[in-house]
N, C-alpha and C positions, 0 to 999 in steps of 0.2 A: 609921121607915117599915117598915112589914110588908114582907114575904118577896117577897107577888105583888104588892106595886105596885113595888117593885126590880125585879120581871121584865119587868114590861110598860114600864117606864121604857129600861132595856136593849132590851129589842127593838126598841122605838120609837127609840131612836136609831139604832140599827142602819140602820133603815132609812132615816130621813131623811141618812145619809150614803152613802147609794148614789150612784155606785158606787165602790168604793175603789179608787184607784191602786196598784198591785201592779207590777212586774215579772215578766215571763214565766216560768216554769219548765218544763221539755224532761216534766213532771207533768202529763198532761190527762185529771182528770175524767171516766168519762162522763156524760150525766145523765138518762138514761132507761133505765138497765139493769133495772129495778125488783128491785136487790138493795139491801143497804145498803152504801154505798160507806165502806171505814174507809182512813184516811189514818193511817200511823203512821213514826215517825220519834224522834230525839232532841228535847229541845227547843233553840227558837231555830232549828231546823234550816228551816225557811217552810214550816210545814202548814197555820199559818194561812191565811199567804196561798193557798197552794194554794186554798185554800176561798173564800176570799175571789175571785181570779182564774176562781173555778166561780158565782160568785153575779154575775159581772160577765155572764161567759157566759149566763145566762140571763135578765139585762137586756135582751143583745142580742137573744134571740130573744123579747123582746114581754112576757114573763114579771113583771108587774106588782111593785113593793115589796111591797104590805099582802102577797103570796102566799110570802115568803120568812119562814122562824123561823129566824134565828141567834142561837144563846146561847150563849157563853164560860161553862164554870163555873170556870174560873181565875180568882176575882173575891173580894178578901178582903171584900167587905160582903157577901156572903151565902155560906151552906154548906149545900147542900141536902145531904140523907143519900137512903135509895131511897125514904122515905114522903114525901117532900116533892116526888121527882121530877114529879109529874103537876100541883102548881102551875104548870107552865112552861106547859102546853100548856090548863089552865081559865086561865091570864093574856093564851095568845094567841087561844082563846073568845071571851074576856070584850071582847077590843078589836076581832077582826073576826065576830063574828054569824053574817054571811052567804056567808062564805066557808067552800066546804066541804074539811074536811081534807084529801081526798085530792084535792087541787089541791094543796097547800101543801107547798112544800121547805122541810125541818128540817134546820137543819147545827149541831150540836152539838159546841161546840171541847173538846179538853181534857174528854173527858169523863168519865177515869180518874179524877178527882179525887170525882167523886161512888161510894162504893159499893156493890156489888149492882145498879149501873146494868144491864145485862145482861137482863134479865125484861123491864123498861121498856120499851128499846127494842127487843124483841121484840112485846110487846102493840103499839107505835105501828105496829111495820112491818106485824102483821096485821090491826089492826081500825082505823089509822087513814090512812097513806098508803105507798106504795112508796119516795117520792122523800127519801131518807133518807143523811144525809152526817156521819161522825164520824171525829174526832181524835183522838189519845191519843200518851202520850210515854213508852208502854211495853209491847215487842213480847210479852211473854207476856199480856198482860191482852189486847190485841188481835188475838193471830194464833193464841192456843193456848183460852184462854179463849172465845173468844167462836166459834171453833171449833166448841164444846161446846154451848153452850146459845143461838147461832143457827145453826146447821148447815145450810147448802143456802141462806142467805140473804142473804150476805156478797161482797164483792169488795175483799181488801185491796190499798194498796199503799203503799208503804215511800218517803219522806220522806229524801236525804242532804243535806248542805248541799252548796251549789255542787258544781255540776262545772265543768271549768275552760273546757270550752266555754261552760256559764252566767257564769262571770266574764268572759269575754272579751266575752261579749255587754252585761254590764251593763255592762263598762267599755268598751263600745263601741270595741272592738278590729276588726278587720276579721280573719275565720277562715279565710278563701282561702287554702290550705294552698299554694297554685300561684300564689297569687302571689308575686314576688319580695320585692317592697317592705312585705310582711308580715311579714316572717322575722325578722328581727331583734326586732321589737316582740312577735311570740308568745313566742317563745325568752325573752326581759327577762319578760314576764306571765307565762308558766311557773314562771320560777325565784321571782318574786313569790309564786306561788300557791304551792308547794311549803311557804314556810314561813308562810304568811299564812292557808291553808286557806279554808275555804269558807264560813262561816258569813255569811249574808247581813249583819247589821247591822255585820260587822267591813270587808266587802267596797266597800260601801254608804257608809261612814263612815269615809275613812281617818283622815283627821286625827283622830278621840279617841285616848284611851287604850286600846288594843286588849288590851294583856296583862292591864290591869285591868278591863276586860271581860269577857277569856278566862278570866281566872281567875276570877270571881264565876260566870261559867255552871258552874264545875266545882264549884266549891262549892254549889253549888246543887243541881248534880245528885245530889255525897256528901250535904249531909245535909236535901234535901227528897227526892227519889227514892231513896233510897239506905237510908240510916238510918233517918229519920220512916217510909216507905212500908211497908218492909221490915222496921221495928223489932229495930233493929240495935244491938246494947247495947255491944258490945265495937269500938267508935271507933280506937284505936292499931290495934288489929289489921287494920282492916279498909283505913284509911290506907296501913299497912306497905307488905299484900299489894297493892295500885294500884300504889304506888310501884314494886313488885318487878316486876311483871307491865309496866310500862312501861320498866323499864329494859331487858327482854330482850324487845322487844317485835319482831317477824315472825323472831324463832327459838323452834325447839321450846321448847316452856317445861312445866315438871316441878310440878304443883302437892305434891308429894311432898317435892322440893326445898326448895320454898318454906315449908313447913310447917316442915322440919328448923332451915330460918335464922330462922323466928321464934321459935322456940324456943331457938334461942341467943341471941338476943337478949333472951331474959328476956320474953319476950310471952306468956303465956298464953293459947292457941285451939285447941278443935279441927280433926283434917284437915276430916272433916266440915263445919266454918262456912266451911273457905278455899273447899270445891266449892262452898257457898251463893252466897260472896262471888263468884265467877266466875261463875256461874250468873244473879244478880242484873241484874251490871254487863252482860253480853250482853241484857237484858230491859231496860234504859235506854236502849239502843246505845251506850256506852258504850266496848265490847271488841265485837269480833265473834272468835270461831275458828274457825281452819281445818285442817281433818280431812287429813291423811295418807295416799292413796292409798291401798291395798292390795286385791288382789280378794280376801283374807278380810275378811268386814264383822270377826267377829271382833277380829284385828288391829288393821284400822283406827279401831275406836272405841277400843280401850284403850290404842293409844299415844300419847305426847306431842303435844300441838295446838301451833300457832301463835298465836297474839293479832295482831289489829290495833287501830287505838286509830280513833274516831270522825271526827276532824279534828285537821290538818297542824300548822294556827295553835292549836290549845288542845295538844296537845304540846309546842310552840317555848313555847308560855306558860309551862308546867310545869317548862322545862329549862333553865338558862342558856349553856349550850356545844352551839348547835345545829349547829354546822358541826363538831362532833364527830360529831351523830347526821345528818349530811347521808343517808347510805345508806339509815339506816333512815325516815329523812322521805322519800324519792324511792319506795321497796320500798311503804311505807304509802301513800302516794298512788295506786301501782299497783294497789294489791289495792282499794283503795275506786271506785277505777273500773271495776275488775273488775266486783266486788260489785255494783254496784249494773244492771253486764248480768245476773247471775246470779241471778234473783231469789229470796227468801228463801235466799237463797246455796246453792242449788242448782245441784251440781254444779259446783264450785271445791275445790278440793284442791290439795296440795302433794305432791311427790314424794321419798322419802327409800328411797334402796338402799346400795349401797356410796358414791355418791356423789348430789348435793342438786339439787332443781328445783325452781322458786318456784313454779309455779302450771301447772296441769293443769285444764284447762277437759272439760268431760264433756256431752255430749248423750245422755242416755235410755241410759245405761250405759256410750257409746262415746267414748275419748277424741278431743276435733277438734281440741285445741290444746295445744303444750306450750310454756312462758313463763316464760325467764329475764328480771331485772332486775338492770342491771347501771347504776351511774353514769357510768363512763366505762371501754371495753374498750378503750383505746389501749396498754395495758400487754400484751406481747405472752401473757404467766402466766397475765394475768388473763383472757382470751381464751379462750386455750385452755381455761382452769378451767371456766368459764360452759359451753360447746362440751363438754366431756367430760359432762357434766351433764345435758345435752341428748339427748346420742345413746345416753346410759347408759338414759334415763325412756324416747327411741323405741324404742326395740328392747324395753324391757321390755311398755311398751305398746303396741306397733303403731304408731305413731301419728305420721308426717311432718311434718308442720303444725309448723314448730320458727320460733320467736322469742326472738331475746334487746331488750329493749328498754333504752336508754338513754336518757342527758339530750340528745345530740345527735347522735350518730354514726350513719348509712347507707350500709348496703352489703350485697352478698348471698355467700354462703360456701357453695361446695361441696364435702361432705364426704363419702365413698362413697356418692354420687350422691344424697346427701340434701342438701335446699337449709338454708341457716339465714340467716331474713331479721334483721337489724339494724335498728332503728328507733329515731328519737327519739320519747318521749313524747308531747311536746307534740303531733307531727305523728299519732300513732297516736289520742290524745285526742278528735282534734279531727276525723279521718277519717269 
């Protein structure tokens, strides 16, 4: 079968299964901004669906099937390259005539996969319609790249798997923070979520085999995003430094270090390939880092970053002694709910002086939030530790607004007239 009768086969189904059953996500679309709306994300993470739940949306408002183009190029029977790209749109010609383009919503999933895509969909947005909707499962091709050569005609936004108020809702939890007879069942979901993470098909599907799911998505990501994408020759190495980089994962972490140990190890790399390698894995979502406070920018970009890792349940996947890493599975949950108020992780830092603070939130320069995590502060050391931390970051920064968050514990602390609020997660999550 030729190239464009696979397209028009594909779209035509598309349509005749309108409209698709999706689950909600806290992710809405708009769909008349007349920019091109780009959806990015890891994969598996629901950008699909996003898309899918924006094609439902304009069912409801009247918006006819034959006027919708959705193509997936995630599809091993056809591989268009950028010469082939305009078969898609003489294939959805060729089936509606009479319809004119600039009526028609284009949602194009996955559409990293095609290269030099970029011009394409530049020519569609200016000579053929506004209403323009794309995916991709990789933040430098879609947030830096397309940057460049769509400029002024873009509106991204960034794809996490569940948040844990999303899972509460899918698993049809009641979120009433006030009510009593709630409490107990968030608290139990909570600590589910914690090692279970977010990803919708794992969430969705308890009963499979979730770690052998968890773990093909990551293989997946090493060597189809990873290695194939990025043409990645040196494998051990790149394996090693993951590995390394997840072991010390939401503490400073030394890529200098890390170079030195794989070189004992008898691994051959340059420093150079490890910044690639870190560099890469943040452009999959993969790792996110986070910056170091400091008011010299200076400073702050040349010291030691933090790592977080993408989801809870594909770490728990990777590690077999999770209740080893309980801390750092509670600390990572945190910053990805951070994260994902802070958008392209704008303005989230960590605090490092004589003594350590997880998370320093920043509005337009000024800090509004500083936020310890903490698993359980009933240990009266460990209290105080968290609390010295705190009032070390306020007075450095100005800045009151003090939180230590935990798994469960509430209460308020005052400390030379500065308040320090205590919070379980789940209740701060879900607020």
């Amino acid at each position: 079968m030729e190239k464009k009768e696979i397209i028009k086969e594909k779209i035509r189904q598309f349509q005749k299964d309108m409209p698709i059953h999706v689950f909600g996500r806290n992710c809405h679309l708009p769909l008349n901004s007349n920019k091109i709306i780009t959806t990015i994300g890891v994969r598996r993470s629901g950008k699909t669906s996003i898309l899918y739940d924006t094609v439902n949306q304009l069912l409801k408002q009247k918006v006819s099937p034959e006027k919708i183009l959705f193509f997936n190029f995630d599809d091993e029977r056809i591989h268009l390259d950028r010469h082939d790209l305009d078969l898609v749109l003489q294939a959805y010609r060729e089936m509606y005539p009479d319809i004119k383009m600039e009526n028609v919503f284009i949602f194009f999933d996955e559409i990293q996969m095609c290269n030099d895509w970029e011009q394409f969909v530049r020519r569609v947005y200016d000579s053929e319609t506004k209403n323009i909707f794309i995916s991709g499962s990789n933040s430098k091709l879609l947030a830096t790249d397309i940057a460049t050569s769509l400029r002024g005609r873009t509106m991204p936004f960034e794809v996490f798997p569940l948040s844990f108020q999303e899972f509460c809702n899918i698993k049809k939890i009641n979120i009433d923070i006030n009510y009593a007879p709630s409490k107990a069942k968030l608290i139990f979901s909570f600590n589910e979520f914690l090692y279970k993470g977010g990803f919708p098909e794992i969430v969705l599907s308890p009963n499979l085999n979730n770690i052998e799911i968890l773990q093909e998505y990551y293989y997946v990501m090493l060597y189809k995003d990873l290695i194939e994408r990025y043409r990645i020759s040196n494998i051990p190495a790149l394996k090693y430094f993951i590995r390394r980089v997840l072991a010390n994962l939401c503490k400073p972490t030394s890529i200098n270090k890390i170079y030195n140990e794989i070189k004992s190890a008898g691994i051959t790399v340059s420093k150079n390939s490890l910044y690639e390698f870190i560099e890469y894995t943040e452009s999959i979502f993969m790792f996110f880092k986070l910056l170091r406070f400091d008011k010299s920018f200076v400073k702050e970009t040349l010291t030691d970053k933090k790592y977080y890792f993408i989801d809870n349940g594909l770490y728990s996947a990777l590690h077999a002694n999770n209740s080893e890493n309980k801390g750092q599975l509670f600390e990572n949950s945190i910053f990805l709910w951070l994260r994902t108020k802070k958008y392209f992780q704008r303005g989230l830092h960590f605090y490092k002086g004589i003594k350590e603070c997880d998370f320093i939130l920043i509005d337009r320069q000024k800090p509004e939030e500083i936020i310890q995590v903490c698993f359980d502060v009933s240990e009266p050391e460990t209290l105080k530790r968290e609390i010295a931390g705190l009032m070390e970051a306020s007075d450095y920064l100005n800045c009151n607004n003090l939180k230590i968050i935990t798994f469960n514990s509430e209460e308020e602390i005052k400390i030379d007239k500065k308040i320090v609020k205590i919070v379980p997660a789940w209740k701060e999550m879900l607020s």
